[in-house]
N, C-alpha and C positions, 0 to 999 in steps of 0.2 A: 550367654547366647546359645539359644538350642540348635539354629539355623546353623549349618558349616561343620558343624561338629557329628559323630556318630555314635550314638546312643547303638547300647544292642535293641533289635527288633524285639519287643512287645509278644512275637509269636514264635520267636526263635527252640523257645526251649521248648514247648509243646511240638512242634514240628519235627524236631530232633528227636524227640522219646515216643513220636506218636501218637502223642494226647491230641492233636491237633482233630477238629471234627471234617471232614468231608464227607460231601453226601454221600459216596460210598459207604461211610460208616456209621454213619447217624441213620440206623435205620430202626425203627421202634419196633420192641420187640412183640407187636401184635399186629406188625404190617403185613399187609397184602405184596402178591408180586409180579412186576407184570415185565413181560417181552412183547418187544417191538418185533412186527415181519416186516419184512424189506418184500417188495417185489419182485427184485431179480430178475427184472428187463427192462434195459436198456430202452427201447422205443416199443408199446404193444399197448395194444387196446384191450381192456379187460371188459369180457363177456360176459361170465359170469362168478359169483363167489358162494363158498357155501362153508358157513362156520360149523358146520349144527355135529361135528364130529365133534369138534374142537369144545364148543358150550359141552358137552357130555360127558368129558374126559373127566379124570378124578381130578377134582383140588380146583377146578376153573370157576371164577366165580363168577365171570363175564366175559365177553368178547367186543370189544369196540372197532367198529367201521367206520368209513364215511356214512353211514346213515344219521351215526349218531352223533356227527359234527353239524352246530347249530351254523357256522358259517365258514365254508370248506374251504376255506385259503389262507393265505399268510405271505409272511414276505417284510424283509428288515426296511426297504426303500422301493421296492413293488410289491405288491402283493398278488402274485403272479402263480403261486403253489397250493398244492392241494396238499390239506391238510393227510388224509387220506385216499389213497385209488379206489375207487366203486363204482362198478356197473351203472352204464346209463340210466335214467329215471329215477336217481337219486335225489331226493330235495338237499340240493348245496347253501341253499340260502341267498344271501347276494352276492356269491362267489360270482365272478366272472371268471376264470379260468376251467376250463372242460376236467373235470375229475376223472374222467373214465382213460386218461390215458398215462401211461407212465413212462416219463422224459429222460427216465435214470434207474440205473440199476437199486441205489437206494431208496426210491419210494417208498412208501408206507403202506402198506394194503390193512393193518388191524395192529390192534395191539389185546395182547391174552393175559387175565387177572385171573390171578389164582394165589392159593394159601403157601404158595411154592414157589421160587423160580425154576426148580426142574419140572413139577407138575405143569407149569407157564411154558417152558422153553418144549416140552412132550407134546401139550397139546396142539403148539403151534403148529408143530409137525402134520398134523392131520385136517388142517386149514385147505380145502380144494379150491382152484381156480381156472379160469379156462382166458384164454388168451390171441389176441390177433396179431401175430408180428407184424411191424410198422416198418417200412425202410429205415436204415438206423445212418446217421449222420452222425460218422465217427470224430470230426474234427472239424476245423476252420472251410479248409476247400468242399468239402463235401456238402456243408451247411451254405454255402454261396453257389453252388456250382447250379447254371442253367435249372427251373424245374425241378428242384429241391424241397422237398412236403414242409410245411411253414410248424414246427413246433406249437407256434404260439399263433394263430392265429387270431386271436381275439384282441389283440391290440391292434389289427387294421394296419398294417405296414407293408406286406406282401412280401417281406424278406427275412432272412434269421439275423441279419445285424438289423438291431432293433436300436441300439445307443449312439448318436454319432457327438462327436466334438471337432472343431474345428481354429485352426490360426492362421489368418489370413497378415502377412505383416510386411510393410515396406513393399520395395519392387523386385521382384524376385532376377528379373532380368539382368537388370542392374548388379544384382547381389551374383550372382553366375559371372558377366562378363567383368566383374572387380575381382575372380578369383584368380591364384596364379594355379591351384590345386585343387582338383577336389578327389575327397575320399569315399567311396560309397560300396555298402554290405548288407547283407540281411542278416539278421539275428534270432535264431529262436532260442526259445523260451519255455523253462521246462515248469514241469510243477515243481509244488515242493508239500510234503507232509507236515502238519503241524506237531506230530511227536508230543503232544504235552504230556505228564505223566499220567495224570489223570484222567481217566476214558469220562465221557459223559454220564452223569449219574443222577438221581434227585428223587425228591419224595412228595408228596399232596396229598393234603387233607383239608379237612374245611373247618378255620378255627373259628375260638370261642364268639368269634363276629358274626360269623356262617358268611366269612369269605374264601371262596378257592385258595389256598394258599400254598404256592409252588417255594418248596427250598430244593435250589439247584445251585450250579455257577453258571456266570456268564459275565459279561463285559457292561451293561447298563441293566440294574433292572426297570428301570422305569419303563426302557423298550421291548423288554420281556413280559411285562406285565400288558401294554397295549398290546401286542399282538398275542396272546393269552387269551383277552378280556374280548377283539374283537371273532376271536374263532368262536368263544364259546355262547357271541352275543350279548356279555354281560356289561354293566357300566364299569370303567377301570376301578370305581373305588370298591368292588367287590371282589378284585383278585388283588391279592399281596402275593410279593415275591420277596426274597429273603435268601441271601446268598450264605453260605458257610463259608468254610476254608477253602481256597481255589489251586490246584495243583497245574498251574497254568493256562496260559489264554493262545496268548500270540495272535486275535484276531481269530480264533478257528471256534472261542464262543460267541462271536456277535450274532450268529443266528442259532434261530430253533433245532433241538434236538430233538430233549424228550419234554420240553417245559409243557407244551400246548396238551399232549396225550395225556401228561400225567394228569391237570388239570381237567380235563377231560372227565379223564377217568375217575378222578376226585368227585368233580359234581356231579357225574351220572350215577356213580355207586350211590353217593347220598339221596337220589329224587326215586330211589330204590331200594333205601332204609338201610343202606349198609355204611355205616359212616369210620371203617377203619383206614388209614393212612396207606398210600397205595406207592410203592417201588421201584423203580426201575435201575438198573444199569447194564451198560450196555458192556459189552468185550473189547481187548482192545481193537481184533477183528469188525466188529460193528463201528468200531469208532473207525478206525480208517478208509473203511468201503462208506461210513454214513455222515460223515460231513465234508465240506466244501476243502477245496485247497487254493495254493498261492497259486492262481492262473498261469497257465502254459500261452505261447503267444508267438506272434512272429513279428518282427519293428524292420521295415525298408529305411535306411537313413542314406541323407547323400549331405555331404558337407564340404563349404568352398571356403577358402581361407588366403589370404595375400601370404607373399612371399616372405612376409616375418612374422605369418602366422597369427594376424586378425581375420577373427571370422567373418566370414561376408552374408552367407547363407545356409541354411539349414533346409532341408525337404525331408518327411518322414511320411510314414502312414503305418499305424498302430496298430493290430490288432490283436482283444484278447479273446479266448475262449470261456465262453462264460459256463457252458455246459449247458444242462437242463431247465434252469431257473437264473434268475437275477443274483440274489441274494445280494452283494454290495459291490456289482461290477460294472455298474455305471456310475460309482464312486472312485472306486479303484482307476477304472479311464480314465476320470481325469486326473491323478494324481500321475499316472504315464501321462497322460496328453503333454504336462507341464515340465516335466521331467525331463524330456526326451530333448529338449534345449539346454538342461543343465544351468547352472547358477553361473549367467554368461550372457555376456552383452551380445545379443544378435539381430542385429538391424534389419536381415530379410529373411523372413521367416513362411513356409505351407507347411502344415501340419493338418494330417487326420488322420482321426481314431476312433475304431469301432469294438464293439461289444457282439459280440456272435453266440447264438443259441444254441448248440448242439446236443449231443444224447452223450458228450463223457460226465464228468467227476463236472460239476459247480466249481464256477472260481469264486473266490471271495476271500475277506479280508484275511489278511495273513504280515505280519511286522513290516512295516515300508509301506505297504498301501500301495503297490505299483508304483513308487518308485526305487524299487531295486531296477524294475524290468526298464523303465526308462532313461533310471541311469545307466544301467550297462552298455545302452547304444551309444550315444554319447560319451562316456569317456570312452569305449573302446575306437568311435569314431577319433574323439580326439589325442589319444595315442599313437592310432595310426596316420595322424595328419601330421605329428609331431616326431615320425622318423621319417614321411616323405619328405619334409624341409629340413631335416637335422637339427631341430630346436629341441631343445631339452624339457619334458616333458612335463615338469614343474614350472619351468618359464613358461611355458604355452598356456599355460594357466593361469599365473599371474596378469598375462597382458589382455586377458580375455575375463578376468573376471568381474564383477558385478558390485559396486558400490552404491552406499547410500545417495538416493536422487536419483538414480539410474532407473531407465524406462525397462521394465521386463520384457515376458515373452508375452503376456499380453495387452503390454499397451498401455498399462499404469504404472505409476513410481512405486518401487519398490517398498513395504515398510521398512517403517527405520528402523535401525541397529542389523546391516549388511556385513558380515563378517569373512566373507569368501575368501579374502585375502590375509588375513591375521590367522584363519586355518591351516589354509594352505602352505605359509611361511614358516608356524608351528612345528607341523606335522615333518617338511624338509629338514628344519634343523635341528629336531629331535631324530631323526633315523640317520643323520648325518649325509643327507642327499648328496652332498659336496663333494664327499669324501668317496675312494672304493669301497665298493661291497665286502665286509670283512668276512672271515673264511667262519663256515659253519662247522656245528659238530661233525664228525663222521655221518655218512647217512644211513643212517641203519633201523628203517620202519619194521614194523611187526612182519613179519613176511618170513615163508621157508627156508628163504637163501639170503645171503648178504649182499650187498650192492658191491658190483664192479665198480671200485674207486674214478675207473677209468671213463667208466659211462653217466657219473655224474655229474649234471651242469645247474648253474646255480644263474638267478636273474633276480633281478628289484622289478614292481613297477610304481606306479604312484594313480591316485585317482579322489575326486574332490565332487562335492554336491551337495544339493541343500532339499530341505523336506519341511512341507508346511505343518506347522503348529495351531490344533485344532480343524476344527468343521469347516466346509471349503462350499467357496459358489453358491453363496444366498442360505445355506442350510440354518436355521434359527439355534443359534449357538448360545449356550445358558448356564452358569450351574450355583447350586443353591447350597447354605448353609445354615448351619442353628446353632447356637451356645449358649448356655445356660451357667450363671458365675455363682457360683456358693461363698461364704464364709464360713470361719469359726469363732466360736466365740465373741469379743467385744470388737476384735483387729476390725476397721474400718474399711478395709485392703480384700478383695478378693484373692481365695487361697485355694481354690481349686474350681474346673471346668468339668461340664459334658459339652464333647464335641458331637454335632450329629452331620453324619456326611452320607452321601450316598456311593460316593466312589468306588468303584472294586478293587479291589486288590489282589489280584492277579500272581501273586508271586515276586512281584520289582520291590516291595515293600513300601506300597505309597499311604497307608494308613498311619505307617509311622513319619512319613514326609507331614503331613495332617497333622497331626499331633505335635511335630516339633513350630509348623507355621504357627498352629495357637499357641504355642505355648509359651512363642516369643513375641507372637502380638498382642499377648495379655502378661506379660513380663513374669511371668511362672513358670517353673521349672515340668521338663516333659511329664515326668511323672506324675504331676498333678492336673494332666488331664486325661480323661475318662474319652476314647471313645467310641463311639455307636454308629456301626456302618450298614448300609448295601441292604437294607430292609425299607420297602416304601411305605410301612406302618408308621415309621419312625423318621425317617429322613426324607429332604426333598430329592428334586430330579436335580443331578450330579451330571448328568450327561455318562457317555460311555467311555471305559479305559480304552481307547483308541485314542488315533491324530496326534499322537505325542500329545496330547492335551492336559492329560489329568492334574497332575502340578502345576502346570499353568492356571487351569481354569478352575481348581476348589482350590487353591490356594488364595487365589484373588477372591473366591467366593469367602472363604474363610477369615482373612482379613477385614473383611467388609462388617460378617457377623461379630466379628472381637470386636471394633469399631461402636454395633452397635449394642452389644452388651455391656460396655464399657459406659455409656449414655444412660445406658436403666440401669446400672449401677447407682452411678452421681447421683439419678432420680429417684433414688430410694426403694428399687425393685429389686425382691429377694423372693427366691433367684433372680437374677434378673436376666432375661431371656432379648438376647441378639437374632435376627434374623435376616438373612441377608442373598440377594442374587445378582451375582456377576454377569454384567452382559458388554463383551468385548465390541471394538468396532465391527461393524456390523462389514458383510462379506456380498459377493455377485456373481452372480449367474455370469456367462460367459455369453458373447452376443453370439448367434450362433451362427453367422456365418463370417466373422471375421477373428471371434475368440477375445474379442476386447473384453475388459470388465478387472474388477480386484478380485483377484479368488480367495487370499487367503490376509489373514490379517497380521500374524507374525511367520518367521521360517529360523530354524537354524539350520547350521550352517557346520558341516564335517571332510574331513580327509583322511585320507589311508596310504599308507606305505605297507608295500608287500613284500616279503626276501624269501625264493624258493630254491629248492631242492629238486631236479627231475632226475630220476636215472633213466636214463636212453632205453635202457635193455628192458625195462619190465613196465614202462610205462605211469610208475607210482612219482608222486607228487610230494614232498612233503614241503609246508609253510613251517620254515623258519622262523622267522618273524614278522608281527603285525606290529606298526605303529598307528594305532587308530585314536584321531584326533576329534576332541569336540568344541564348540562353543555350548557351553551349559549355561551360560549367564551368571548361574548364581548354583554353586552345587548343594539344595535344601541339607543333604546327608551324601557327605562324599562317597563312603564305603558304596550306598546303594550306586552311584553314579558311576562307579567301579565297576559292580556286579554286574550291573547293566551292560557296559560297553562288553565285558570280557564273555556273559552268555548272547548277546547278539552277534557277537565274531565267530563264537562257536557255531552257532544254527547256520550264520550265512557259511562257514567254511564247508558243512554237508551242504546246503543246495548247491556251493561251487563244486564240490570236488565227487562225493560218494552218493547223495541222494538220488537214486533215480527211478519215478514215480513211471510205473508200466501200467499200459494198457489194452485190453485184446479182444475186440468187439463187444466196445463198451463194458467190460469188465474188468475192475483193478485186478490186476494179476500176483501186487504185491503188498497184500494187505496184513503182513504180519515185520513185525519188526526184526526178523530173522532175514527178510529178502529184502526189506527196504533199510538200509544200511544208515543209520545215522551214527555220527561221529563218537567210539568211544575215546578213553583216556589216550590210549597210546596216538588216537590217528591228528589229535587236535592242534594248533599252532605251538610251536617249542616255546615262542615265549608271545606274550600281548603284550603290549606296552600301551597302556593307559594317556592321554596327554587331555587334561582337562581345562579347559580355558575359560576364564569368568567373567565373560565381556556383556555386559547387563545389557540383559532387553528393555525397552524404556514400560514393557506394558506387565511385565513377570512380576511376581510377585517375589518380592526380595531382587528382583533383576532376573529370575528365573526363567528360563527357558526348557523348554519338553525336548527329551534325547533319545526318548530309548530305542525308538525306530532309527537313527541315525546312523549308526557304529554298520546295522546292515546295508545302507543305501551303496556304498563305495567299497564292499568288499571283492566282490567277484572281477569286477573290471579292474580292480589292482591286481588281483590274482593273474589274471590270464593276462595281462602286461607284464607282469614278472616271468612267465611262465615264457612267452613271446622272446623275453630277453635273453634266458636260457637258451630257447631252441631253435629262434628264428622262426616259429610257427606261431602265427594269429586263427585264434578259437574262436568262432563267431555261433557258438553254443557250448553248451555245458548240461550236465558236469562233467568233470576231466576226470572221466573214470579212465584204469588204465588201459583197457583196449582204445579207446576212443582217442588216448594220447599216441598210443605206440601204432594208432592208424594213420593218424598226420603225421608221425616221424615218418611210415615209410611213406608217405606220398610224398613228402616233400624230398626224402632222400632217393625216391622214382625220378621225379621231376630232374634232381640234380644232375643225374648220371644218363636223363635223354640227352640234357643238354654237349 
């Protein structure tokens, strides 16, 4: 059996020695090269533009505008963004959204081809514009406040929250006067950078088909190709996309980079007789200032609970910052909308959540999907419910959580296989909750000085949640597969496959998850199968590496196809070719004004225990230990099920502690990775503790459940409950950098000494 077991990755040893191709490096050595301008305002109306410096310079072979965008918009779940900024009286085509103005510092105003990328990157320099600053709506309040200029007006709303969700549930009154406590705090909510290694990069030319054809990375290309296909007007089966080697995702490729420009640029070079393959990559500086991050936000929660700590009621109101455009923030909503009640039986429930337009950074997908930020209120709420009553904060979980048959938060039964309690019981008796806190190493972090033995204090916290698996709320959830069975010789027996998947593979290493599902659903050893990914010449629509979906959903896909190649087999087809599409129980929209509906068709289900280190005097933080718990169902390749929880501990430990994403009239301020501090070696958890649990989903394939967003949903709100225990001080933001710690020590040590 291939399933359970771990094979080394298929692309390990290129990756290691570099052989591995990224479109950084796959670049043909007769390419063209092109630079992306940004616009560099935040909110302004452009006047006028004048390339004709730029067209002049040496080595420029072109200059692409919005003129030369067949249809000026885009957009992952609206199509809300301009492709390009250009002066009014532009033919946009059927764009709906106003081009002439730019919502964001990284707009696009041209992109510059030339024989170069320093001849590209020169000439850009001499690109003239003229501009109308626009009041700039820095954040949430300002985008709401009285008389606020409507970013988006063309969707007819007359406000910047443009998205709303809502839970209307049981009697709220009722649920208030049943409480013996209630606990209530605002929480904000910071960004976070996606850090992948690899900056945005890709190449276009137009092959032997005479189809546009973009190799880039990204998270689906099926959805890279329709929004491609509809910029540049073409029919989808005239643009292929074709992913190479992906140096990470985390949600921060689900939308457009350079896919549309280069494509762009691809077809207009050619209807111009130049048919050489055209370039781009961008810095890591462009990539930080030019794609989306994990939404900043602010969550109001109020929570009532009796006297042994059942909860009675819930009241929240959600808000994220979406920035300048949509991009996947009206997805993102709801995964907070849901969240924000946690994996927990709550009988009276008012929940709203809005999505806000303003002129920062784009929120959009990012690992969790908004539910990090919805967890975080919630357990930090129910933390703090559980040292108002003196109940142990493990107990308050168990009596509160969520089993199979159980009504959720909106109003329908839960799918089955509900594990909230087999986690959370896990995860206790793996960290030895029972037990004290055993003594850590010496605390001595990378730092000028040693720690005062004396000023260090140490604390646990614990925290538990669940995260939906796959596409949510009616989205048409799908994914498709092919196999083709060879033999040798007279053997009767098929003895080798090509698998054809569309999946990404991102870096989690799910190509090899793929590979082992066929390779045990056609009872043949991994290595004899062949497969053929993330090209939509060759493979079907996969859906996207998001939603913790992907093993769930091409595995089932995969299965289906073994199935039926195994049929043309018998039938005497050689090869004989399986072909097959997965379509789960189907999903709902949410009613919108009481939130009823099934949103999601599976969830699992995780826990975390936290053990830290503060020292008083300097304000540093170190994580001790992580015990971070999953229900996987079924672990396809353990090792990756591993890798996964321990780099999702790592990434949430920078957004808890050191990430912290600046900004300063609508301009990031910290767009190199020298100011924006992501976690090296020495600053990471001393130890993770893995705890894997195989409690079969009835719908996974092999019992399989989708993880890898999981390991982030409960880390932060364990952290700052640990941290809480140490210090007596509750963080109702983050990150816990050290001024921001050694500020609440002295407030709280003010407070002490008024009294």
């Amino acid at each position: 059996m291939s399933v359970g077991s771990s094979p080394v990755r298929h692309d390990a040893a290129d990756k290691v020695i570099g052989a591995a191709r990224y479109p950084a490096d796959a670049v043909p050595a007769d390419a063209l090269h092109a630079v992306v301008v940004f616009t560099n305002r935040p909110h302004a109306r452009i006047v006028s533009l004048d390339t004709s410096a730029a067209e002049a310079a040496p080595g420029v072979v072109a200059v692409l505008t919005a003129a030369d965008v067949p249809v000026n918009e885009y957009g992952l779940t609206m199509k809300d963004q301009p492709v390009f900024i250009g002066p009014a009286g532009i033919d946009t085509g059927r764009a709906a959204v106003a081009a002439d103005v730019s919502r964001w510092e990284a707009d696009q105003v041209a992109m510059v081809v030339a024989e170069s990328a320093e001849q590209a990157r020169s000439a850009a320099g001499l690109i003239r514009s003229e501009w109308q600053d626009l009041p700039r709506l820095d954040g949430i309040d300002a985008a709401l406040a009285p008389g606020a200029p409507m970013l988006h007006p063309e969707n007819g709303l007359g406000s910047n929250a443009y998205h709303h969700l809502n839970i209307r549930k049981g009697d709220m009154t009722a649920g208030w006067a049943a409480a013996h406590t209630v606990v209530e705090a605002t929480y904000e909510l910071p960004y976070q950078e996606h850090a992948f290694l690899q900056p945005e990069a890709g190449t276009a030319y137009i092959d032997d088909e005479g189809r546009v054809t973009v190799e880039c990375t990204g998270q689906w290309t099926y959805e890279d190709r329709e929004q491609i296909a509809h910029a540049l007007d073409l029919p989808e089966d005239r643009v292929r996309v074709i992913y190479l080697a992906i140096g990470g995702a985390f949600g921060g490729k689900e939308d457009m980079s350079v896919q549309i420009v280069l494509g762009l640029a691809a077809k207009v070079l050619a209807e111009r007789g130049e048919h050489r393959p055209v370039h781009c990559r961008w810095s890591r500086e462009e990539s930080m200032v030019g794609h989306h991050k994990r939404h900043r936000g602010r969550i109001t929660a109020k929570l009532g609970a009796t006297a042994d700590g059942i909860i009675t009621a819930i009241e929240a109101e959600v808000t994220l910052d979406a920035g300048g455009y949509n991009y996947t923030s009206n997805k993102v909503l709801g995964n907070a909308h849901l969240s924000v009640a946690g994996p927990y039986r709550v009988p009276n429930a008012r929940i709203h959540s809005q999505a806000v337009y303003t002129n920062a950074i784009p929120g959009g997908a990012f690992r969790g999907f908004g539910g990090p930020q919805g967890a975080f209120a919630i357990e930090c709420q129910l933390n703090k419910l559980a040292a108002e009553l003196g109940i142990d904060p493990v107990e308050i979980r168990r009596r509160n959580a969520l089993h199979d048959g159980d009504i959720g938060i909106t109003q329908t039964e839960m799918p089955e296989g509900v594990t909230t309690t087999e986690v959370i019981d896990a995860c206790a008796q793996r960290s030895g909750w029972s037990e004290p806190i055993r003594p850590a190493a010496r605390f001595n972090p990378i730092a000028s000085l040693p720690a005062d033995p004396d000023a260090v204090v140490r604390g646990r916290g614990f925290a538990s949640g669940y995260k939906n698996v796959g596409f949510s709320f009616g989205f048409p959830e799908r994914s498709e597969a092919e196999i083709h069975l060879h033999g040798d010789g007279d053997d009767d027996s098929p003895t080798r496959a090509d698998l054809f998947q569309g999946g990404s593979d991102v870096g989690q290493g799910a190509h090899l998850a793929f590979r082992q599902i066929a390779a045990d659903a056609l009872g043949l050893p991994v290595e004899a199968v062949t497969g053929h990914f993330s090209d939509t010449a060759t493979s079907g629509d996969s859906g996207s590496a998001s939603a913790s979906r992907l093993t769930f959903m091409a595995g089932n896909s995969i299965l289906g196809a073994a199935e039926e190649a195994e049929k043309a087999w018998r039938d005497g087809q050689r090869p004989a070719v399986g072909k097959f599409r997965y379509v789960p129980p189907p999903t709902e929209t949410l009613d919108p004004a009481t939130g009823a509906g099934a949103p999601n068709f599976s969830y699992g289900y995780m826990a975390t225990e936290a053990e830290v280190s503060v020292d008083t005097g300097t304000g540093q933080i170190r994580v001790d230990r992580i015990v971070s718990t999953h229900d996987v169902g079924k672990a396809i390749n353990p090792a990756l099920v591993r890798g996964q929880i321990e780099g999702a501990v790592v990434q949430a430990h920078g957004y808890t502690i050191s990430e912290h994403l600046q900004i300063s009239e609508g301009h990031l301020t910290t767009p190199r990775l020298s100011s924006y501090l992501i976690p090296g070696i020495g600053d990471i958890p001393e130890v993770v503790d893995s705890v894997i649990l195989e409690l079969a989903d009835p719908l996974g394939p092999f019992g399989a459940r989708g993880m890898a967003e999981m390991p982030y949903i409960t880390y932060a709100p364990a952290v700052i409950a640990a941290v809480h225990d140490a210090t007596g001080v509750w963080f109702d933001q983050f990150p816990l950098t050290p001024s921001r710690v050694l500020a609440a020590l002295a407030t709280r040590a003010g407070s002490a000494s008024s009294r």
